[in-house]
KOLVO-425270 format. One record per residue (C-alpha): y, x, z; residue in three letters; residue number from 0. Coordinates in steps of 0.001 Angstrom, whole numbers. Example, Ala and Ser with C-alpha at 12.3 -4.5 7.8 and 13.67 -1.06 7.14 Angstrom:
// residues 2
+---------+---------+---------+-------+------+
:      yy :      xx :      zz : marba : zalo :
+---------+---------+---------+-------+------+
:   -4500 :   12300 :    7800 :   ALA :    0 :
:   -1060 :   13670 :    7140 :   SER :    1 :
+---------+---------+---------+-------+------+
***
This chain:
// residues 394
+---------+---------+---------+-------+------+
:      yy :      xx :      zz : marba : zalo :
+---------+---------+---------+-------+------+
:  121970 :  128257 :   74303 :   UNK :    0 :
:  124684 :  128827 :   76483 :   UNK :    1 :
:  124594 :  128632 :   80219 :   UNK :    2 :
:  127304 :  125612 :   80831 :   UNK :    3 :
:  125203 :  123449 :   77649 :   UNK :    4 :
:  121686 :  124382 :   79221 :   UNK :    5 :
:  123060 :  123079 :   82843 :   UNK :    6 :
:  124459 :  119691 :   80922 :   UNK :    7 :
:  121169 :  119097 :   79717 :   UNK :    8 :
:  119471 :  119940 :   83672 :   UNK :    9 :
:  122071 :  117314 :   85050 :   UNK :   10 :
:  121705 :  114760 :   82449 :   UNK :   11 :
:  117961 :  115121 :   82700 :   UNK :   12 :
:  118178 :  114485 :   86789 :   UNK :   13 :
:  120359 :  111867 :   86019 :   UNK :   14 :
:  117976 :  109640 :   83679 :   UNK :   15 :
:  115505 :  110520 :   86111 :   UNK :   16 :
:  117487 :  109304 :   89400 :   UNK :   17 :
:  118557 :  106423 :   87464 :   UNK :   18 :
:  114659 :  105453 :   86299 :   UNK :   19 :
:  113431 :  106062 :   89854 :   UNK :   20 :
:  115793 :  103262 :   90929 :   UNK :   21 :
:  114487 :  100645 :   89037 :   UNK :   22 :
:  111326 :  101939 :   89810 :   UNK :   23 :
:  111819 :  101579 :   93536 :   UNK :   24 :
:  114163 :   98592 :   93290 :   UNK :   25 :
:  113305 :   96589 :   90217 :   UNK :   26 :
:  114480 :   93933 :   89531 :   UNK :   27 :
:  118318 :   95838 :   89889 :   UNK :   28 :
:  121300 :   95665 :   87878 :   UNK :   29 :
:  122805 :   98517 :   86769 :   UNK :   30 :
:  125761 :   97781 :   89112 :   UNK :   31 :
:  122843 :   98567 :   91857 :   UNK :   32 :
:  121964 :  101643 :   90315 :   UNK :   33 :
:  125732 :  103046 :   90320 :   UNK :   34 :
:  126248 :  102494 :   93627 :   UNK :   35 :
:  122949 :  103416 :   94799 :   UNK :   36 :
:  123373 :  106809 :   93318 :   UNK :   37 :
:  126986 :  107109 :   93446 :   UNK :   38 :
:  127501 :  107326 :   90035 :   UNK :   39 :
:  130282 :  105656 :   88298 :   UNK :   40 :
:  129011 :  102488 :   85788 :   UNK :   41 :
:  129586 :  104287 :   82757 :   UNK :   42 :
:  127401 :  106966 :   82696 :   UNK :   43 :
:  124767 :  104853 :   84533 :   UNK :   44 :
:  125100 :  102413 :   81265 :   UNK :   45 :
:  124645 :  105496 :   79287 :   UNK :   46 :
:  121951 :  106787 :   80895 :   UNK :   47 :
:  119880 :  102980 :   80778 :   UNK :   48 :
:  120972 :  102815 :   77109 :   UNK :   49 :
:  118596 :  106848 :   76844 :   UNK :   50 :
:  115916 :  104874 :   79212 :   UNK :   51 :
:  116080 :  101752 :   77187 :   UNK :   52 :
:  115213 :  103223 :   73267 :   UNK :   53 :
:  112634 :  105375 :   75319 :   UNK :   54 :
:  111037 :  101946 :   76112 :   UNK :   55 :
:  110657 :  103038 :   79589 :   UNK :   56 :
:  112823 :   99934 :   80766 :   UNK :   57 :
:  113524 :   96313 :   80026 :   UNK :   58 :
:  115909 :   93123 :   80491 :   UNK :   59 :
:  114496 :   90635 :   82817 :   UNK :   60 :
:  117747 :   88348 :   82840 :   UNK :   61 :
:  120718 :   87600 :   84799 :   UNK :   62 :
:  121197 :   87844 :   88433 :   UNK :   63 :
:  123564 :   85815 :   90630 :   UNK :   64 :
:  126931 :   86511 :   90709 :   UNK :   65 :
:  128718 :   88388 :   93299 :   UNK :   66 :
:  130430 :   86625 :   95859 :   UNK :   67 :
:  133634 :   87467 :   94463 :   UNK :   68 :
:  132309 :   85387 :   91267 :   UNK :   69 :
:  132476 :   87562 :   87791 :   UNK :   70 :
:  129951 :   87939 :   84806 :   UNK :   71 :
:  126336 :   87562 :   86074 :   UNK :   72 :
:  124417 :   91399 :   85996 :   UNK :   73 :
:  121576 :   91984 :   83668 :   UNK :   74 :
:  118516 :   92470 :   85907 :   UNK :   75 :
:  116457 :   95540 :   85035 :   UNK :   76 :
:  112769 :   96960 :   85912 :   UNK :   77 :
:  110315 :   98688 :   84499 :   UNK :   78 :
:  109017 :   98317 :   80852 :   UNK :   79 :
:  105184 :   96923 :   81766 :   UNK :   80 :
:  104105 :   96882 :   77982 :   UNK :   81 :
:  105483 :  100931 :   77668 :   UNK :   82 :
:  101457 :  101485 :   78637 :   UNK :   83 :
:   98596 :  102464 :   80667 :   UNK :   84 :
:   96747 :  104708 :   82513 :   UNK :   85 :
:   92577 :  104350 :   82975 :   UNK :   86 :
:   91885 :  105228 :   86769 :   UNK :   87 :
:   88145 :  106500 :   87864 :   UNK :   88 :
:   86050 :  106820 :   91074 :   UNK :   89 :
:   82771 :  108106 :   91330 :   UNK :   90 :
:   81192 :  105963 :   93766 :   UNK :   91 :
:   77322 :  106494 :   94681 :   UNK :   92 :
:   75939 :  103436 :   93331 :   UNK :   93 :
:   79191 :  102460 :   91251 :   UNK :   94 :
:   81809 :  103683 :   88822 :   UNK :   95 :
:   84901 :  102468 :   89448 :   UNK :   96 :
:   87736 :  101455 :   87069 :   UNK :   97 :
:   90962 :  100723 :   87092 :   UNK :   98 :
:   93312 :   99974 :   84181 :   UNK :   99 :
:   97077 :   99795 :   85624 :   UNK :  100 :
:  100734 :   99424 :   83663 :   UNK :  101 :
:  103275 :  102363 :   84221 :   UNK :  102 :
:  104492 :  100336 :   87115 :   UNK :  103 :
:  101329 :  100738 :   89021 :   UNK :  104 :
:  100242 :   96711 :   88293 :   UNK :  105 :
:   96013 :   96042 :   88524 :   UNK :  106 :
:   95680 :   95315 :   84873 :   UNK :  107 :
:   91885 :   94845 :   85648 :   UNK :  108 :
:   89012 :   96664 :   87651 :   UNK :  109 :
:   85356 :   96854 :   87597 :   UNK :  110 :
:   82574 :   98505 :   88772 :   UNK :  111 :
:   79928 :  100433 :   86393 :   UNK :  112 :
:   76267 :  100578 :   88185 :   UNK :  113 :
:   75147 :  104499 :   87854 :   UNK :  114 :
:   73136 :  104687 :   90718 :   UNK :  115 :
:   70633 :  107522 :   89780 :   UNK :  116 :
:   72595 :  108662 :   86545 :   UNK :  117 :
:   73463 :  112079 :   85612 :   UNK :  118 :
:   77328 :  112951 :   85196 :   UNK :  119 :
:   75793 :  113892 :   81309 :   UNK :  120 :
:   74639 :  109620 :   81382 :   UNK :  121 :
:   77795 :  108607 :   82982 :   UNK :  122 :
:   80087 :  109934 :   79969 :   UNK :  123 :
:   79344 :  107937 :   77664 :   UNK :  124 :
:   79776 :  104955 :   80055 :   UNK :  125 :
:   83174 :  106132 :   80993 :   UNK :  126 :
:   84093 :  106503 :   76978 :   UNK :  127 :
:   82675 :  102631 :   76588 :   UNK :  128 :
:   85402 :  101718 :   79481 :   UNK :  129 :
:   88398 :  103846 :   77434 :   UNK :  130 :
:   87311 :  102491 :   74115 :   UNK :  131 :
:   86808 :   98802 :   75118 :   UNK :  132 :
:   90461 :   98619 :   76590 :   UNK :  133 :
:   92396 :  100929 :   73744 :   UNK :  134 :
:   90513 :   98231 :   71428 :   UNK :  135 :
:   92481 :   95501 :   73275 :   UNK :  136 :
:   95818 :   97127 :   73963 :   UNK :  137 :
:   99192 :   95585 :   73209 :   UNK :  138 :
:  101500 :   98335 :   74813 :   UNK :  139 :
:  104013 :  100253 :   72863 :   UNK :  140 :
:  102348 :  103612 :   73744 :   UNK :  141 :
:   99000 :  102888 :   75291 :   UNK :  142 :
:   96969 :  105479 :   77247 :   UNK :  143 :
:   99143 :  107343 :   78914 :   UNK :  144 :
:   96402 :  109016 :   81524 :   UNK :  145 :
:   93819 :  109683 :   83294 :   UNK :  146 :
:   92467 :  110299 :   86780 :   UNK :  147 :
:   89407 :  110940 :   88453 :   UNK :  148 :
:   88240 :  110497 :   92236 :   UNK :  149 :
:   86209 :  112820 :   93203 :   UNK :  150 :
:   83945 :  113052 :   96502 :   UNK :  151 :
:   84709 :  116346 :   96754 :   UNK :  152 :
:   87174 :  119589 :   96246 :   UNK :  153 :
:   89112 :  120123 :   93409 :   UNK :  154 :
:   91192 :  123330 :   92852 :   UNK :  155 :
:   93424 :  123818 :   89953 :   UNK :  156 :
:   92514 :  120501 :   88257 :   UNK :  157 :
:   88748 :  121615 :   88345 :   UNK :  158 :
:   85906 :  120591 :   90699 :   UNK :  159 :
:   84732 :  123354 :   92929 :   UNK :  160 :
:   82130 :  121243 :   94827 :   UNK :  161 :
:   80138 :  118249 :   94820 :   UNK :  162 :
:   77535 :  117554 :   96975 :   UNK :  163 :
:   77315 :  113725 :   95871 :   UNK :  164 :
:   76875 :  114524 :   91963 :   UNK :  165 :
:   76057 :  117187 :   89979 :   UNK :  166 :
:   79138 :  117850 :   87654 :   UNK :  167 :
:   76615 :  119650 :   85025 :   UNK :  168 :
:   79374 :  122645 :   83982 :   UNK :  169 :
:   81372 :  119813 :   82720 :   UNK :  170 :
:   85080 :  120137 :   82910 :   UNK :  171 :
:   86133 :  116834 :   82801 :   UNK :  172 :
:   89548 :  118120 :   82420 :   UNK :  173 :
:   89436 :  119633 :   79267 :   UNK :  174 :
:   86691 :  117068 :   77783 :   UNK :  175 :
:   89298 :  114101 :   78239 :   UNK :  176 :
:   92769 :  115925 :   77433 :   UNK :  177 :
:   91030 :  116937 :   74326 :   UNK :  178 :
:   89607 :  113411 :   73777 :   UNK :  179 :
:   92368 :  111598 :   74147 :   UNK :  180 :
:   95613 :  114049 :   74413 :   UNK :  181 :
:   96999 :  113030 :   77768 :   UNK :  182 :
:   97126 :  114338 :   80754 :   UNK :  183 :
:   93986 :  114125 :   83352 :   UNK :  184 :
:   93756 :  114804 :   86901 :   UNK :  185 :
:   91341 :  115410 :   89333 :   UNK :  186 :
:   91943 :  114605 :   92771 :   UNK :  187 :
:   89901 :  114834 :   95789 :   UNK :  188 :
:   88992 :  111436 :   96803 :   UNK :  189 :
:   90990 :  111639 :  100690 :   UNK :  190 :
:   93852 :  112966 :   99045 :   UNK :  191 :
:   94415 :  110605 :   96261 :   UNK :  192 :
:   93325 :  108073 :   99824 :   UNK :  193 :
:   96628 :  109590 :  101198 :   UNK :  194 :
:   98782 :  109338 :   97971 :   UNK :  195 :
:   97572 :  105872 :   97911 :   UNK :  196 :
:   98991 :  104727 :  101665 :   UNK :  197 :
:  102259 :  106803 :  100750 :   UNK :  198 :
:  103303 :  104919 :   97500 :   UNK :  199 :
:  101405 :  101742 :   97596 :   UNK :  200 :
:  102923 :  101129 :  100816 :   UNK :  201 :
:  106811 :  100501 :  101159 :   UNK :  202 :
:  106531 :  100516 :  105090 :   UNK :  203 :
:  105608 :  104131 :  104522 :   UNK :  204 :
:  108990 :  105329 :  103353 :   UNK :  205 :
:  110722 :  106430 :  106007 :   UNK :  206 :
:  107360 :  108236 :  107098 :   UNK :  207 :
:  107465 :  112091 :  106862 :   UNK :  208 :
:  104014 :  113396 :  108279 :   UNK :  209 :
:  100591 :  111094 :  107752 :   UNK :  210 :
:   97065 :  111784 :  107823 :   UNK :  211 :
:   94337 :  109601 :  106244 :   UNK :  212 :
:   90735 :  109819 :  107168 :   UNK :  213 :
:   88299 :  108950 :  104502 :   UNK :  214 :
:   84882 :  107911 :  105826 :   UNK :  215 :
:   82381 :  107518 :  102822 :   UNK :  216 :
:   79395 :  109279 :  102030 :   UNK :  217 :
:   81087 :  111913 :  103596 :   UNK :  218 :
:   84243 :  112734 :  105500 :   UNK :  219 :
:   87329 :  113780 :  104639 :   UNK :  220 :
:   91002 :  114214 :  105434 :   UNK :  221 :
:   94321 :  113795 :  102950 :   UNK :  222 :
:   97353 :  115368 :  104230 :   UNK :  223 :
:  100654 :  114835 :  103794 :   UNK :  224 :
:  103404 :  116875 :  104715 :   UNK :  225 :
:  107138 :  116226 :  104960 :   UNK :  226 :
:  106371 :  113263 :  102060 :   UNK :  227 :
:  104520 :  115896 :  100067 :   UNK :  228 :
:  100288 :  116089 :   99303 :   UNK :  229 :
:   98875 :  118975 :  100992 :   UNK :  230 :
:   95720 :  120468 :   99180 :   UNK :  231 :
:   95698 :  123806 :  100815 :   UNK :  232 :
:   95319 :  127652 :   98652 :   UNK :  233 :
:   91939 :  126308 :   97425 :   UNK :  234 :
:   92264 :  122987 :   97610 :   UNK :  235 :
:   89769 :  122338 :  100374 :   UNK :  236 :
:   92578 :  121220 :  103110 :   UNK :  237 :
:   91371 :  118287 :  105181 :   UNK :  238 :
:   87944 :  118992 :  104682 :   UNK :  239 :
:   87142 :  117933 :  107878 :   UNK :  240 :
:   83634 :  116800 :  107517 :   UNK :  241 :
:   81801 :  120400 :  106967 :   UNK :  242 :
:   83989 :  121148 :  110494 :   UNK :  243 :
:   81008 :  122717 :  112172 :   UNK :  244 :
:   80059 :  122072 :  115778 :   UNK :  245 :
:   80522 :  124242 :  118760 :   UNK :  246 :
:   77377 :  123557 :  120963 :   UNK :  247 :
:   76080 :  127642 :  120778 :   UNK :  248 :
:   73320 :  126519 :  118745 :   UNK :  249 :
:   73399 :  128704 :  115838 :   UNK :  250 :
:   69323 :  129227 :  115415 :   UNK :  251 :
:   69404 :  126988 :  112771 :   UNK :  252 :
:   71836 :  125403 :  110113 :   UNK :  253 :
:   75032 :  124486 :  112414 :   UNK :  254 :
:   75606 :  120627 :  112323 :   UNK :  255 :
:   78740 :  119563 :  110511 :   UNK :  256 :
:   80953 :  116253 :  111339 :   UNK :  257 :
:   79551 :  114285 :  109107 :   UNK :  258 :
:   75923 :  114968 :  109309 :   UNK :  259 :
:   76351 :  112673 :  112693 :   UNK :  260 :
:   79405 :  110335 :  112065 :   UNK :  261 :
:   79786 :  109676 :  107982 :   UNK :  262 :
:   78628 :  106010 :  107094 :   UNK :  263 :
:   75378 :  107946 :  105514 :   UNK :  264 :
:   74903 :  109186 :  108862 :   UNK :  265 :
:   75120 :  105963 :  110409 :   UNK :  266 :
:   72448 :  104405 :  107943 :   UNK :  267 :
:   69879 :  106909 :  108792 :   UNK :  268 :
:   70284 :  106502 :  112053 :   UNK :  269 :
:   69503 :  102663 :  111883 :   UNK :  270 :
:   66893 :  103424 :  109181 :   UNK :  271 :
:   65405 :  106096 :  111882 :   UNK :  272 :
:   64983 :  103711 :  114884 :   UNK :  273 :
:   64109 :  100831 :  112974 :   UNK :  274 :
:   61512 :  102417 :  110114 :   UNK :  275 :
:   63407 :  101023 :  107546 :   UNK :  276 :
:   63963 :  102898 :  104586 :   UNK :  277 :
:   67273 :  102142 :  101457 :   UNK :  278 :
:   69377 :  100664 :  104067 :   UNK :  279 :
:   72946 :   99772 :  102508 :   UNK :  280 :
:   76222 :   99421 :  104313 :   UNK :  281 :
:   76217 :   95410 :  103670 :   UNK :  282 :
:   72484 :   95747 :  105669 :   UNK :  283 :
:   74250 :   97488 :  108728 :   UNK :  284 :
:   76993 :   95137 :  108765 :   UNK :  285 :
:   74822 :   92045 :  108999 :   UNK :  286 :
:   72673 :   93828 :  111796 :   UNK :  287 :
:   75216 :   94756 :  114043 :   UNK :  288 :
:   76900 :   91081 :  113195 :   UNK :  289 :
:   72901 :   90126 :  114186 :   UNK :  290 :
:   73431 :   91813 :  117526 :   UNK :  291 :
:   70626 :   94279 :  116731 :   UNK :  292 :
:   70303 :   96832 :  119230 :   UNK :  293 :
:   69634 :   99889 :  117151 :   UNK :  294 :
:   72917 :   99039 :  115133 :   UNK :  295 :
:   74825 :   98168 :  117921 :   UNK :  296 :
:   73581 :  101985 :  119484 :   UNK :  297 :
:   74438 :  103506 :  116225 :   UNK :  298 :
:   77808 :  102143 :  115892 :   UNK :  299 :
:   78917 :  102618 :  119639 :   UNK :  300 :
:   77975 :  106416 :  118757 :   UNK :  301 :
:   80412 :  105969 :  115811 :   UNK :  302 :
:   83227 :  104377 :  117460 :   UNK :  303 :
:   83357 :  107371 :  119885 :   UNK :  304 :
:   82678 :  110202 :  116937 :   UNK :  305 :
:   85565 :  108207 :  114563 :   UNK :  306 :
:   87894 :  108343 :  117791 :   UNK :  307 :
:   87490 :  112100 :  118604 :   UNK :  308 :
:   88088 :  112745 :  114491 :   UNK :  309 :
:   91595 :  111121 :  115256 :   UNK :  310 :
:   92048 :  113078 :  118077 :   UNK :  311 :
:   91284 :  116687 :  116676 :   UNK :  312 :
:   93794 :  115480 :  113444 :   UNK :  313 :
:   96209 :  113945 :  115784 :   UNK :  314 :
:   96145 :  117512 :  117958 :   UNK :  315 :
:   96200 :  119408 :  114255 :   UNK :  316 :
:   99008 :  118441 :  112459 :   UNK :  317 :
:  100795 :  115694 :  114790 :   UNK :  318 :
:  101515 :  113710 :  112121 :   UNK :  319 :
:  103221 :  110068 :  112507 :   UNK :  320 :
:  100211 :  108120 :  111700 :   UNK :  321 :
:   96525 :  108505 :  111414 :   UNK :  322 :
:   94837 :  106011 :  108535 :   UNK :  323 :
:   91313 :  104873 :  108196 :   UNK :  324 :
:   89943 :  104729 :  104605 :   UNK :  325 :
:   86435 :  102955 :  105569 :   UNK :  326 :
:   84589 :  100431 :  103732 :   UNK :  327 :
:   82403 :  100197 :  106744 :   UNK :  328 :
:   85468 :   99495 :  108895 :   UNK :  329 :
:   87356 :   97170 :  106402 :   UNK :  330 :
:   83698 :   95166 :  106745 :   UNK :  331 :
:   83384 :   95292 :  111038 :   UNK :  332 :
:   87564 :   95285 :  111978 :   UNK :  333 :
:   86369 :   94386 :  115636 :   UNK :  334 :
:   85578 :   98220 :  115594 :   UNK :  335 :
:   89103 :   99539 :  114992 :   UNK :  336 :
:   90254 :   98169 :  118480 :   UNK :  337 :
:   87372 :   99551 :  120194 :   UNK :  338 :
:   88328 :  103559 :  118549 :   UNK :  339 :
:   91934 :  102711 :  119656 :   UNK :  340 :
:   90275 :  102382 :  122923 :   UNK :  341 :
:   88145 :  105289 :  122907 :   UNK :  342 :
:   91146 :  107497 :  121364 :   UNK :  343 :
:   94035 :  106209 :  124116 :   UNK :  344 :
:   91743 :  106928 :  126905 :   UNK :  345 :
:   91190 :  111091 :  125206 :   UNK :  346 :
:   94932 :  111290 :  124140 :   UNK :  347 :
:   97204 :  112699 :  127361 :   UNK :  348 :
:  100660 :  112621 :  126428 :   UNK :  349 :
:  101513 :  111079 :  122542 :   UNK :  350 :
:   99510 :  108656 :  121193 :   UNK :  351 :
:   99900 :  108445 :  117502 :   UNK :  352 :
:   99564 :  105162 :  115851 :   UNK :  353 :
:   96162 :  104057 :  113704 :   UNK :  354 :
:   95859 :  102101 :  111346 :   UNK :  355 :
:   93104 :  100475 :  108590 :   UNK :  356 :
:   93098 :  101282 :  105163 :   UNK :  357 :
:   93106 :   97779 :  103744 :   UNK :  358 :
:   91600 :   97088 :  100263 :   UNK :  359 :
:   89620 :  100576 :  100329 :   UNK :  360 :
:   87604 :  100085 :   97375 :   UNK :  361 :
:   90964 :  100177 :   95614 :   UNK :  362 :
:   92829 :  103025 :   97334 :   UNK :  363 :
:   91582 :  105475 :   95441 :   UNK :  364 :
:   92127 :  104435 :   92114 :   UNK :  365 :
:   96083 :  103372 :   92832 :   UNK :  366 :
:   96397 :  106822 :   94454 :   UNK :  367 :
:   95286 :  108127 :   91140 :   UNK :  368 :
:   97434 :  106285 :   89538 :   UNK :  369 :
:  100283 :  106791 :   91347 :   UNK :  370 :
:   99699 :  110590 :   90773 :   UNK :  371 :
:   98848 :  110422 :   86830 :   UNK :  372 :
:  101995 :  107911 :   86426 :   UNK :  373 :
:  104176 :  110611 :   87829 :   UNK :  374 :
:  102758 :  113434 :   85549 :   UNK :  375 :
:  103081 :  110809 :   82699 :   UNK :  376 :
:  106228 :  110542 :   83438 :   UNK :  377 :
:  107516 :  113915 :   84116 :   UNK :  378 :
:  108129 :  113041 :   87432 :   UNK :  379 :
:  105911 :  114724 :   89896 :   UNK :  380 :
:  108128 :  115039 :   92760 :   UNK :  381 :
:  110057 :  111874 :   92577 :   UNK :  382 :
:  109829 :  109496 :   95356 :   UNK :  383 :
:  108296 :  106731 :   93912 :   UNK :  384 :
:  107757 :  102963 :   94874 :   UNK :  385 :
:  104465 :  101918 :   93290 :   UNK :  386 :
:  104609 :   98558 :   95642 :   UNK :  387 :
:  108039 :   96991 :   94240 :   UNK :  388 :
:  107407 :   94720 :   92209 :   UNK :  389 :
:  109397 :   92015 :   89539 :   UNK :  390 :
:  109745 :   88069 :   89859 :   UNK :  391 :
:  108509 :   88358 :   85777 :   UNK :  392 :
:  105401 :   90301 :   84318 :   UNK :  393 :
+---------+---------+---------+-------+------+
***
């Protein structure tokens, strides 16, 4: 193949990929939209829907209104939401999470999957029940298209490298499920797919280059990312900022790390401790503090001031333009965010950097993951994508 024919096929390739990302970001837009969006004249853009369009990656919603100069009405495009699906995982403690979503990144349904005390060997076949149960209902042209997996910990090169939460048994989930079911599967640490989430699900995000989001779970984490790009780091243990170790000179013993003091474990054994209580849950905490108990109310102020110095050491890091907090317990007591914004104004001299909540946690991690196995799906790993546009038609 010669040189001029193999850069045709490069530029034609960008071009059906420019062209898709603008309905993806902009649906519904008429191809009239697209051309001068891209600068491309309406010709080609026609011919490059036309390639979209038998791909089944796009559809006709209808006409638009006319221009004000009058003329034939435009054909309103967006994305195809019967092309197919991706099935999107979290490991939770006490609860599997699933998501189903359409290649437009649309909550086709969710549950949660009790597996507190199961083995990753027990959970399997739970997770094949969830594939199985939707392929056996599916309507979509091409149906699975992938799958990701949160996990609470560090993944490197699409494999998990450490778990303190569950024990991943030498299974390589990976390989298991693009076997299974020959699509692609990701694994994601659970702040960074956190992070993905907040930068596609989000269209006030756009125009933002630099953003850190703190994930406070079991653990604690940090997804980073970097001029619009996810940052995992040589290993893939960037942001790990919860086995940051203390610097008190007290190295007799094991060194405390962040989150042995300030995760939302942390804060349950705390209460637990001063109260004698023992399987404490977050919902328990939350209606003791709400109770005006003291020993949650001491726990919490302790938290507050811990959560607030976290934003202050990421702030001072990598001076990004905002700081988000991925926090059940936080979505469930918002009266505490003002009080960190407190605590963190009064420690920050010179730039504060904005914070803000994380809202609908329990679901940021699966969109993130689906935001990131849409892309690979699609081909289309470094496009800036819109996952929150959305059509007047499903």
């Amino acid at each position: 193949m010669s040189g001029a024919i193999r850069n045709r096929m490069q530029l034609h390739q960008q071009n059906i990929q420019s062209v898709l990302a603008e309905v993806f970001n902009h649906q519904p837009i008429s191809r009239i939209e697209i051309s001068r969006n891209l600068a491309l004249n309406k010709s080609t853009v026609s011919s490059l829907y036309r390639d979209l369009k038998e791909q089944g990656y796009v559809e006709e919603l209808g006409e638009g209104d006319t221009s004000n100069v009058g003329g034939r009405k435009p054909v309103l495009l967006a994305i195809n939401r019967r092309y197919g699906y991706t099935m999107n995982f979290d490991f939770g403690y006490r609860h599997l999470h699933v998501m189903q979503n359409n290649l437009s990144g649309d909550v086709l349904s969710y549950k949660q999957v009790n597996v507190k005390g199961l083995t990753l060997k027990q959970i399997l076949p739970l997770i094949n029940h969830e594939l199985e149960s939707v392929a056996s209902q599916d309507n979509t042209s091409h149906g699975l298209l992938g799958i990701s997996f949160a996990i609470h910990g560090t993944v490197d090169q699409n494999a998990v490298t450490y778990s303190p939460f569950l024990d991943m048994e030498h299974i390589d989930l990976a390989d298991y499920y693009t076997k299974k079911f020959q699509v692609p599967v990701l694994l994601e640490n659970e702040a960074n797919v956190s992070a993905v989430y907040e930068r596609d699900f989000n269209k006030a995000n756009e125009q933002l280059q630099n953003m850190v989001t703190i994930s406070i779970h079991r653990g604690i984490g940090a997804g980073l990312i970097i001029n619009q790009k996810l940052h995992r780091g040589t290993h893939g243990e960037a942001g790990e900022i919860g086995r940051s170790v203390l610097i008190d000179g007290n190295w007799s013993s094991e060194p405390r790390k962040v989150e042995d003091f300030c995760s939302e474990d942390a804060i349950i054994n705390q209460i637990q401790d001063a109260k004698h209580a023992e399987n404490m849950s977050r919902e328990d905490v939350v209606q003791l503090f709400k109770q005006g108990d003291e020993a949650a109310e001491a726990a919490l102020k302790g938290f507050v001031t811990s959560v607030a110095q976290i934003i202050y050491n990421a702030a001072n890091n990598f001076d990004p333009d905002v700081v988000f907090l991925n926090s059940p317990l936080l979505e469930a007591l918002p009266e505490l965010e003002p009080r960190i914004e407190s605590v963190y104004a009064k420690m920050a001299p010179t730039i504060l950097i904005p914070v803000k909540l994380t809202h609908n946690s329990h679901y940021a991690t699966l969109l993130g993951g689906c935001a990131l196995v849409t892309r690979e799906a699609l081909g289309m790993e470094d496009a800036n994508l819109n996952f929150e546009a959305q059509t007047t038609v499903l």
